[in-house]
C-alpha positions as CSV (number, residue, x, y, z in Angstrom):
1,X,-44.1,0.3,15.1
2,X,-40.4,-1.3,15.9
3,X,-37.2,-0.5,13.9
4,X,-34.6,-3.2,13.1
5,X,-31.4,-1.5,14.9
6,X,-28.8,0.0,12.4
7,X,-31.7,0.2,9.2
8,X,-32.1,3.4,7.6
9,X,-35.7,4.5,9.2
10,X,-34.3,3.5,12.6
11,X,-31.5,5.7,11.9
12,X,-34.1,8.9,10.5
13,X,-35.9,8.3,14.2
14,X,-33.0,9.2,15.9
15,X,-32.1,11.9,14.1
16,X,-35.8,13.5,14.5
17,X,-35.3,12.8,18.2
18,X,-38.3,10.2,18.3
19,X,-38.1,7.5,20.9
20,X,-38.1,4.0,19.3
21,X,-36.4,2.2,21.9
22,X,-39.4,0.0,22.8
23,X,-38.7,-2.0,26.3
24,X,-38.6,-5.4,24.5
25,X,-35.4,-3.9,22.6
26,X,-34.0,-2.8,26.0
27,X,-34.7,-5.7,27.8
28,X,-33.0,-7.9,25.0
29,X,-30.3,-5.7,25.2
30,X,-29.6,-5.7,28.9
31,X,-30.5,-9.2,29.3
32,X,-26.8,-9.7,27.7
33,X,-25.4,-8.9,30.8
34,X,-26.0,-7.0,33.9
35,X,-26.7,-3.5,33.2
36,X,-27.0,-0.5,34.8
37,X,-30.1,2.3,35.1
38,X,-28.7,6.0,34.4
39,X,-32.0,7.6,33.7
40,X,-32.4,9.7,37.1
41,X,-28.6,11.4,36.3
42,X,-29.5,12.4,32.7
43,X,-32.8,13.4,33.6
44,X,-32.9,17.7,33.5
45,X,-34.7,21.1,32.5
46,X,-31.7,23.1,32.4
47,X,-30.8,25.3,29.3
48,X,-27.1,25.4,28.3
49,X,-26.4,28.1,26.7
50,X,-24.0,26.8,24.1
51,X,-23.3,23.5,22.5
52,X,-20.0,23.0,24.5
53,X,-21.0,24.2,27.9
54,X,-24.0,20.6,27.7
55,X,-21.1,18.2,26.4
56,X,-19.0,19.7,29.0
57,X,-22.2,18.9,31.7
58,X,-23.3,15.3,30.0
59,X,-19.1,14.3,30.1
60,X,-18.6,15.3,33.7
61,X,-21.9,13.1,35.0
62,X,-20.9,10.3,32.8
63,X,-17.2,10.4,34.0
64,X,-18.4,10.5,37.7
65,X,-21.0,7.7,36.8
66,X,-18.5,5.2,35.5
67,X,-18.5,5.3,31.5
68,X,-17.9,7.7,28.9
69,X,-19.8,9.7,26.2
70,X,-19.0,9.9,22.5
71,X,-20.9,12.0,19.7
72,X,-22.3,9.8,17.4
73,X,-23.9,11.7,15.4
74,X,-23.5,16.1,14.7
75,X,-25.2,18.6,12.7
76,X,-24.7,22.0,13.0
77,X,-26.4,23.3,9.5
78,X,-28.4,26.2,10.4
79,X,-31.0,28.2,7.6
80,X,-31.0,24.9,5.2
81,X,-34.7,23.8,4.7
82,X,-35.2,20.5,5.9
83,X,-32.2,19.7,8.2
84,X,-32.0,20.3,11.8
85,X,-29.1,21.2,14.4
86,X,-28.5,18.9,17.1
87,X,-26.1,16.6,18.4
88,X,-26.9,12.8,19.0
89,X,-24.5,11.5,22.0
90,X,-24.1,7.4,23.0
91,X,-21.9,5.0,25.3
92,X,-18.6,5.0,23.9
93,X,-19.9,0.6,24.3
94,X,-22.7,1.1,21.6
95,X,-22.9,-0.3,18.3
96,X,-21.0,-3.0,17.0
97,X,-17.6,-3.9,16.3
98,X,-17.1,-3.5,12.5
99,X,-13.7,-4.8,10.9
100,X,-11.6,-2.5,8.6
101,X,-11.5,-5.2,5.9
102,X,-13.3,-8.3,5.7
103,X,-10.6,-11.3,5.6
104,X,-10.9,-14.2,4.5
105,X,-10.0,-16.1,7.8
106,X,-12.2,-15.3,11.1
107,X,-9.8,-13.8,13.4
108,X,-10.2,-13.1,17.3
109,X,-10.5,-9.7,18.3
110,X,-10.9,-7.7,21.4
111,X,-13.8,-5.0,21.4
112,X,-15.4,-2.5,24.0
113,X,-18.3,-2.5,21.6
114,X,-21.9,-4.5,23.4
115,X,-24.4,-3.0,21.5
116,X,-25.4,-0.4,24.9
117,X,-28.2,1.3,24.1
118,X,-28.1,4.1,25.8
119,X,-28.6,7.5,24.2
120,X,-29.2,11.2,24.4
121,X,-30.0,13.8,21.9
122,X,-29.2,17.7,22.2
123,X,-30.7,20.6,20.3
124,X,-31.2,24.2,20.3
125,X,-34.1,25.9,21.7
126,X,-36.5,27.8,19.2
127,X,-36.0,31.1,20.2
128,X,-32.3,30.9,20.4
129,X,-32.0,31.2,24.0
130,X,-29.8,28.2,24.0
131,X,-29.4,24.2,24.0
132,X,-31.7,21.5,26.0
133,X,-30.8,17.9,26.3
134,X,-33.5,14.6,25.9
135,X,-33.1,11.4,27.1
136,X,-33.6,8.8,24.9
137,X,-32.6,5.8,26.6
138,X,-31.2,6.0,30.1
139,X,-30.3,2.0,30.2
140,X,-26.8,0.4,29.9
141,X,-26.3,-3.4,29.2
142,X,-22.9,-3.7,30.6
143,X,-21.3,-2.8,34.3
144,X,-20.3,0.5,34.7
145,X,-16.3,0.7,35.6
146,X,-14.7,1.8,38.9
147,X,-12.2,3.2,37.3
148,X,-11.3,5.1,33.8
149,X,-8.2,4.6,33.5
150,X,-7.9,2.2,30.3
151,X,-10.5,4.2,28.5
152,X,-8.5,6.3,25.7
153,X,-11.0,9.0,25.5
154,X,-10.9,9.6,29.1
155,X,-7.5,9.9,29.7
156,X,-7.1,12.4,26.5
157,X,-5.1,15.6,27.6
158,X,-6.4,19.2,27.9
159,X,-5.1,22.3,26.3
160,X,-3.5,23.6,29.6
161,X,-2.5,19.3,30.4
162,X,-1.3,19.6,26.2
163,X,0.9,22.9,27.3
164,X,2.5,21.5,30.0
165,X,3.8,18.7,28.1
166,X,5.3,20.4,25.8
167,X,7.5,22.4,28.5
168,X,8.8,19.7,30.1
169,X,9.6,18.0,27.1
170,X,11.9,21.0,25.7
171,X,13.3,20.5,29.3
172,X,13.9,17.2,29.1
173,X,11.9,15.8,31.6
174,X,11.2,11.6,31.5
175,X,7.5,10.7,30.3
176,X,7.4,9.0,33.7
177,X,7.8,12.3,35.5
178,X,5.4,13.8,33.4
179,X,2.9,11.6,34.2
180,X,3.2,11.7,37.6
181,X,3.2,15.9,37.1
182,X,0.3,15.6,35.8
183,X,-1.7,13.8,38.2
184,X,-0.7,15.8,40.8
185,X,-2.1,18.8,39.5
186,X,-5.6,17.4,38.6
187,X,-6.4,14.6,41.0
188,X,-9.3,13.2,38.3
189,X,-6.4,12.8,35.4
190,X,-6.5,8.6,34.2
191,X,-4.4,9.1,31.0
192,X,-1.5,6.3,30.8
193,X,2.3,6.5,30.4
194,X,1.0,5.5,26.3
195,X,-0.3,8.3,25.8
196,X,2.2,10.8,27.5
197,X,4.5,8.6,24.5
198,X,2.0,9.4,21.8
199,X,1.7,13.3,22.9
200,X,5.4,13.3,22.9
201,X,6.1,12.1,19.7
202,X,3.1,14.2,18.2
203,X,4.8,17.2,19.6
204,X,8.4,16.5,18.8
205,X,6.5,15.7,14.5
206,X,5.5,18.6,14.4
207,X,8.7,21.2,16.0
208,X,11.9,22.6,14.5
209,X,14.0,20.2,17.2
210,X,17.0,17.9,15.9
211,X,16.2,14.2,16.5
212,X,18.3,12.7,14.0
213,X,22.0,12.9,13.5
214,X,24.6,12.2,10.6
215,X,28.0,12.6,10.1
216,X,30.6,10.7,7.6
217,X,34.5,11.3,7.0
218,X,35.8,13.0,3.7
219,X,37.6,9.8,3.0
220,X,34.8,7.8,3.5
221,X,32.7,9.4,1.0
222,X,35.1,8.7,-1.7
223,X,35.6,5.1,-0.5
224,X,31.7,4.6,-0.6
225,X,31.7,5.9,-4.2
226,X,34.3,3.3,-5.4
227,X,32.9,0.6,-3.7
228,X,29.6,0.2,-3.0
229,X,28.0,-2.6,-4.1
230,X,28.4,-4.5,-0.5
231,X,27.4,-2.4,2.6
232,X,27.1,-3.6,6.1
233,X,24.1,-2.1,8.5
234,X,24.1,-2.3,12.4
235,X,21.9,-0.9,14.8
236,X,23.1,-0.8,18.3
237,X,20.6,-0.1,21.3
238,X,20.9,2.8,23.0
239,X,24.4,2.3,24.7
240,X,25.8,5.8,24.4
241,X,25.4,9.0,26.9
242,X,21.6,9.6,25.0
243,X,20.0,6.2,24.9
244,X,19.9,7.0,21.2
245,X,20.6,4.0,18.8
246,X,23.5,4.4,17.0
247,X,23.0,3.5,13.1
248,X,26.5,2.0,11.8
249,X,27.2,1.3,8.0
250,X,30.3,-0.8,7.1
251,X,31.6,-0.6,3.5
252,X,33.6,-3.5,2.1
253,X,36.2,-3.2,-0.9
254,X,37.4,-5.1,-4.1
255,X,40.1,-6.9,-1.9
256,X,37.6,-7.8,0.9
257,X,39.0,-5.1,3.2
258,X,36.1,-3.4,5.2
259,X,35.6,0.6,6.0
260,X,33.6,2.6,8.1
261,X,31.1,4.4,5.7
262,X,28.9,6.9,8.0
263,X,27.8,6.9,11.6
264,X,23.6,7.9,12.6
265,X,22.0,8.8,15.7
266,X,18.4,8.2,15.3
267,X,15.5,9.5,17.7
268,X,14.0,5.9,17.7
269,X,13.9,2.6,15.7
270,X,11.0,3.5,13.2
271,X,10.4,2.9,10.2
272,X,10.9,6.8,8.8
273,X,13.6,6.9,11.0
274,X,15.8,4.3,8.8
275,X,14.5,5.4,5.9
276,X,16.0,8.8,6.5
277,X,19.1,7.6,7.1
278,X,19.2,5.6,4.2
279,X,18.2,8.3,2.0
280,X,21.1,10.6,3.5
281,X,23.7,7.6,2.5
282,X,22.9,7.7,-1.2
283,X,25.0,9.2,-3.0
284,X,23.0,12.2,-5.0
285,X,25.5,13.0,-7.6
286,X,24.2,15.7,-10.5
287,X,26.2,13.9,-12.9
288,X,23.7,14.1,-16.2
289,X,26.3,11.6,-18.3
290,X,27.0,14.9,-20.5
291,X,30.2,13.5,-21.7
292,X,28.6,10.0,-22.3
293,X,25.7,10.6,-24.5
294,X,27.8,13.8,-26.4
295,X,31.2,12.2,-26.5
296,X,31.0,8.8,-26.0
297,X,33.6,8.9,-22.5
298,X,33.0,7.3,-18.9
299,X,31.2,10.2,-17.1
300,X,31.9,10.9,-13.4
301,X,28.9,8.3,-11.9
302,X,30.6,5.4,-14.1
303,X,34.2,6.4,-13.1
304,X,32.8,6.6,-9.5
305,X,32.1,2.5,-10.0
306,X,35.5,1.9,-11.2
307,X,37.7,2.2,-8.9
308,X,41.2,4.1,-8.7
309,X,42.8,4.0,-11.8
310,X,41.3,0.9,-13.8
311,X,38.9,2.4,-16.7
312,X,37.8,-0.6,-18.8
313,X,38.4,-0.5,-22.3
314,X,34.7,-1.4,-23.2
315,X,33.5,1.5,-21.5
316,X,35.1,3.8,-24.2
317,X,33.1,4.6,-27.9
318,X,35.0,2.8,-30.6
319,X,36.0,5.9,-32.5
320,X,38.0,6.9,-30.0
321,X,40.2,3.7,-30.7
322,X,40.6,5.0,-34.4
323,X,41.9,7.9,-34.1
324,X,45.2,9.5,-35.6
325,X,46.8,12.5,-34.3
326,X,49.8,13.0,-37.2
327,X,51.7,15.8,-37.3
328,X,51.5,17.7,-40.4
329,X,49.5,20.7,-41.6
330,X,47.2,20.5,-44.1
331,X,49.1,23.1,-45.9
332,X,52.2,21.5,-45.9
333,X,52.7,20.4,-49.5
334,X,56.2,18.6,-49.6
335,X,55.0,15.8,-47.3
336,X,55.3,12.7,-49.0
337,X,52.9,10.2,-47.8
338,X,53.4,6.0,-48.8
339,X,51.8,2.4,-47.6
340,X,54.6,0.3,-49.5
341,X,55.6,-0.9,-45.8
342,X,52.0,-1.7,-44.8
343,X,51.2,-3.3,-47.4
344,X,54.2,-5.6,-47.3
345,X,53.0,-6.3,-43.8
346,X,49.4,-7.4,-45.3
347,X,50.6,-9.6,-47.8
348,X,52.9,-11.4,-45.8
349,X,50.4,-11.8,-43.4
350,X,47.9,-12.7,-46.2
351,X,50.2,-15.9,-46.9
352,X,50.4,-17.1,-43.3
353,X,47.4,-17.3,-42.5
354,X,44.3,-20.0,-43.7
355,X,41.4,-19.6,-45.9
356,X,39.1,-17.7,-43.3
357,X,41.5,-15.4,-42.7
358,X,42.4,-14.9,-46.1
359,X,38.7,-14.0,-47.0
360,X,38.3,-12.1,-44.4
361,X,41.1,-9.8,-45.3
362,X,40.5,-9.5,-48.9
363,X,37.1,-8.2,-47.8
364,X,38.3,-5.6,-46.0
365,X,40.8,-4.3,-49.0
366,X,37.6,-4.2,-51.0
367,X,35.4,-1.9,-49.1
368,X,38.1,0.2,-49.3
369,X,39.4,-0.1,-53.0
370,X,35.6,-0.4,-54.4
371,X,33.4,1.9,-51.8
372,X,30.7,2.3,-53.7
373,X,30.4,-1.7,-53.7
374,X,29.2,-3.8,-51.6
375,X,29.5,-7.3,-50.7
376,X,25.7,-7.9,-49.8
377,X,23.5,-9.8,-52.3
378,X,19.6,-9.8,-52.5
379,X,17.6,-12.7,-50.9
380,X,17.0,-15.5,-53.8
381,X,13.1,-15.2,-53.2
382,X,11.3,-12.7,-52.5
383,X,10.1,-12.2,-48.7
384,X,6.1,-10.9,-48.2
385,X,6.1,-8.6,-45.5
386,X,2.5,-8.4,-45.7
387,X,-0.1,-11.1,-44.4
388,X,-0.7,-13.3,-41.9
389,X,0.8,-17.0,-42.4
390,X,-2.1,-19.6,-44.0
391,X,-3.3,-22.6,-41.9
392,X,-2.0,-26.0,-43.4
């Protein structure tokens, strides 16, 4: 009976070790290009004795053969009824090429991915005595390289390659030098100069090292806080003693005069790497408006906004424009206190000016001779709050 490739039962075969690679499938499959017969290399009675030690064995054939080996499939579940231990290993070509998202325009990609079928399947011996490898298809449908040294899985570092790195990095040797370190201490090394990048900047994540450096001017702190509504950023490349770039930001104030507002030296041109710097150029004042929302005054993040010594007039509560600090005691009885001059004042003004004005001030004089007035009538009609408006 034949499986259709990638269905569920086809899947279930492989994973109970059957052999449903039929040669009309492989034929198909290496009639794509030409392919390559590794069934002779794969092809052994010997019992590993752990799971490593037979990927360590199937990787170092595959490597000398031309291609490399990726699990595709691992369990390790031992005493569960119905599941099995074993490992299910392929060409790191098999399969298909299967997009993150599916977009709406048919783009061009590059893939390693043909569809090889080749596969092997490794699983522990019954009594324990260790691990046994079965070929399941030996064929390839592609050429085998001459050469790993594009292939990202080959060139991936070891723990003593990983160590090394790390040394000369605190010592600040060039990736370059690295690379070339490496491969002279294991001849079969292919990993690229891209990857000694990626290692590095892994390893320098993940230490206590200083990569990114600020520093401002007292001055320039207070100058940012008046004004800084307009800032200027620059990033210039690497022209300084550690082919770091050097972050500038350029402050500009009310009379168009321009200041140096903080200086960076970043580790690269990332993304996190501007953000940071951003982040330390705010300023992070613990303000909490206390005398705003309990006394009705310009607290110190509004004063900062300002500028030097211009508070606008709008900015303080009203009351505080009402106010009348006299000097007398509320004991003192022989104070005599009199509005004959103000209100001489009011009624000469009264006569100078029109009939707005007039109203307007004889409405004032009666809030305060009748308070318990007021100057509001009732609408004629009475308004329904209640309902919802009726369709012609």
């Amino acid at each position: 009976m034949k499986w259709k490739h990638g269905s569920e039962e086809f899947e279930q075969q492989l994973y109970d070790g059957v052999n449903v690679w039929d040669d009309d499938d492989i034929e198909k499959s290496l009639s794509k290009s030409k392919g390559y017969e590794s069934t002779n290399a794969f092809t052994t009675d010997e019992v590993f004795r752990t799971r490593d030690e037979l990927l360590k064995w199937v990787r170092k054939v595959a490597f000398d053969i031309g291609f490399c080996i990726v699990i595709l499939r691992s369990d390790t579940s031992t005493g569960q009824r119905g599941r099995k231990t074993f490992v299910l290993l392929g060409c790191e070509r098999g399969g298909q090429y299967k997009p993150y998202k599916k977009d709406l325009q048919v783009t061009e990609s590059g893939t390693r991915k043909c569809g090889c079928p080749f596969r092997l399947r490794g699983y522990p011996v019954k009594s324990d005595e260790g691990w046994i490898l079965k070929l399941i298809c030996g064929s390839h449908n592609h050429e085998l390289a001459n050469t790993l040294v594009v292939h990202p899985y080959a060139g991936r570092f070891t723990c003593s390659e990983k160590s090394m790195l790390m040394d000369m990095t605190d010592s600040l040797v060039k990736p370059r030098n690295i690379l070339l370190t490496m491969k002279e201490h294991n001849e079969k090394n292919v990993s690229t100069i891209k990857q000694v990048y990626n290692a590095r900047y892994m390893f320098e994540e993940g230490t206590n090292v200083m990569q990114d450096l600020f520093w401002t001017h007292p001055d320039s702190v207070k100058l940012l806080n008046a004004f800084n509504i307009v800032l200027m950023m620059d990033s210039t490349y690497k022209t300084n003693r550690y082919k770091m770039p050097l972050f500038e930001v350029v402050g500009v104030t009310s009379t168009g005069l321009t200041f140096s507002a903080a200086f960076m030296l970043l580790a690269s041109e990332r993304h996190h790497n501007f953000v940071w710097a951003l982040e330390k150029l705010k300023d992070k004042s613990h303000c909490g408006c206390t005398i705003r929302s309990t006394h009705g005054l310009p607290c110190a993040c509004e004063l900062a906004s300002f500028g030097v010594g211009s508070i606008p007039l709008q900015s303080v509560h009203l009351i505080w424009t009402r106010l009348s600090f006299l000097d007398i005691s509320s004991d003192d009885t022989s104070a005599e206190l009199s509005i004959q001059q103000e209100w001489a004042v009011i009624m000469n003004r009264f006569k100078e000016v029109d009939m707005a004005g007039k109203i307007n001030i004889k409405a004032k004089l009666r809030e305060i001779a009748y308070p318990d007035n007021t100057s509001l009538c009732p609408p004629r009609e009475k308004v329904k709050t209640k309902g919802a408006l009726k369709g012609r």
